[in-house]
N, C-alpha and C positions, 0 to 999 in steps of 0.2 A: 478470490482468495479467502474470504473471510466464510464463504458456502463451505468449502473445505476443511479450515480448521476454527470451530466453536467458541476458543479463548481466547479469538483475535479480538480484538474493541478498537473502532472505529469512530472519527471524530465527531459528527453530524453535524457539526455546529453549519448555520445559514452559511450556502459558495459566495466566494466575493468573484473579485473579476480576474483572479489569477490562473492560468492553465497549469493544472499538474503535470510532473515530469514524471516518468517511468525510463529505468535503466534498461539497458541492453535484453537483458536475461527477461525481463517483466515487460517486451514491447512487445504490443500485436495481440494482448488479453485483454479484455473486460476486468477493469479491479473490483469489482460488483461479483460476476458469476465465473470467471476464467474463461469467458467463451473467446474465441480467439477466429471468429468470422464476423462478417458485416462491419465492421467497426466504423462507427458515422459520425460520432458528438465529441466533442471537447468536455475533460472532466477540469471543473471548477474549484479550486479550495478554498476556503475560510482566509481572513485575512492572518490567523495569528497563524497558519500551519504553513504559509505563505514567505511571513518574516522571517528574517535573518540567512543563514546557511541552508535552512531545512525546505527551503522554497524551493533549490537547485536539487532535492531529493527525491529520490524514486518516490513515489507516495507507498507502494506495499512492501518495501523489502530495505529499506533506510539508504539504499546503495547511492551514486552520485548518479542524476539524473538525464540522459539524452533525450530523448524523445517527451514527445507532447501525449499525454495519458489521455485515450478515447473510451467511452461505452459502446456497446456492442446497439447491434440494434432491436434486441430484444430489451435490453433495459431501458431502454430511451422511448422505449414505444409503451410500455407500460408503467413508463416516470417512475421509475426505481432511479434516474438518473437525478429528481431531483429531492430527494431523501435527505441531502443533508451531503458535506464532507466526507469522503470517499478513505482520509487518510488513515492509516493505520498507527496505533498512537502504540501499542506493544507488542512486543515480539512473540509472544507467543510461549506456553508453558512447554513442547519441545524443544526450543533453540535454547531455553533457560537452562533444561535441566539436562542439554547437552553440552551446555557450556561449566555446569558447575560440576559436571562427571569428569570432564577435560581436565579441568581446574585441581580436583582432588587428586586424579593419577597423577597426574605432573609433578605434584607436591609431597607423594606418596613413594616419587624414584627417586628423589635427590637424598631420601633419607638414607 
């Protein structure tokens, strides 16, 4: 995800021993490179991305989480898998500024 869009920032903080969750939409990719073959390793998070409700989270798209988040086997062979916290901590300057485009029409009909 984050090869794809530039203004994503990711956690890196040291993995603890928790397994990330990825939602439906986000199962079956690498949240490293999107690759969506080989897939071999368990992706690990930090303890604090870990805590509370946001543990049950997709790790790349905030959604609520099913499945167990894997690396592919290209990042795990070239230890990109152990880099650091895989989470995605901001949405990104498209979903922003399609949400404050939303936000302005909407408030621009009722007048």
């Amino acid at each position: 995800m984050s090869r794809h869009q530039y203004d994503l920032v990711m956690c890196m903080k040291l993995p603890g021993t928790s397994v990330g969750k990825v939602c439906d939409r986000c199962d079956g990719r690498c949240p490293l490179c999107d690759s969506d073959v080989r897939l071999i390793s368990k992706v690990r998070i930090c303890d604090s991305c870990s805590s509370g409700s946001s543990g049950s989270r997709c790790i790349i798209c905030g959604s609520p989480g099913t499945h167990e988040a894997l690396y592919c086997w290209d990042c795990h062979r070239s230890e990109r898998s152990r880099d650091g916290c895989p989470r995605i901590l901001n949405v990104g300057s498209n979903k922003t500024d399609r949400l404050y485009n939303k936000k302005t029409a909407d408030t621009g009909k009722g007048v």
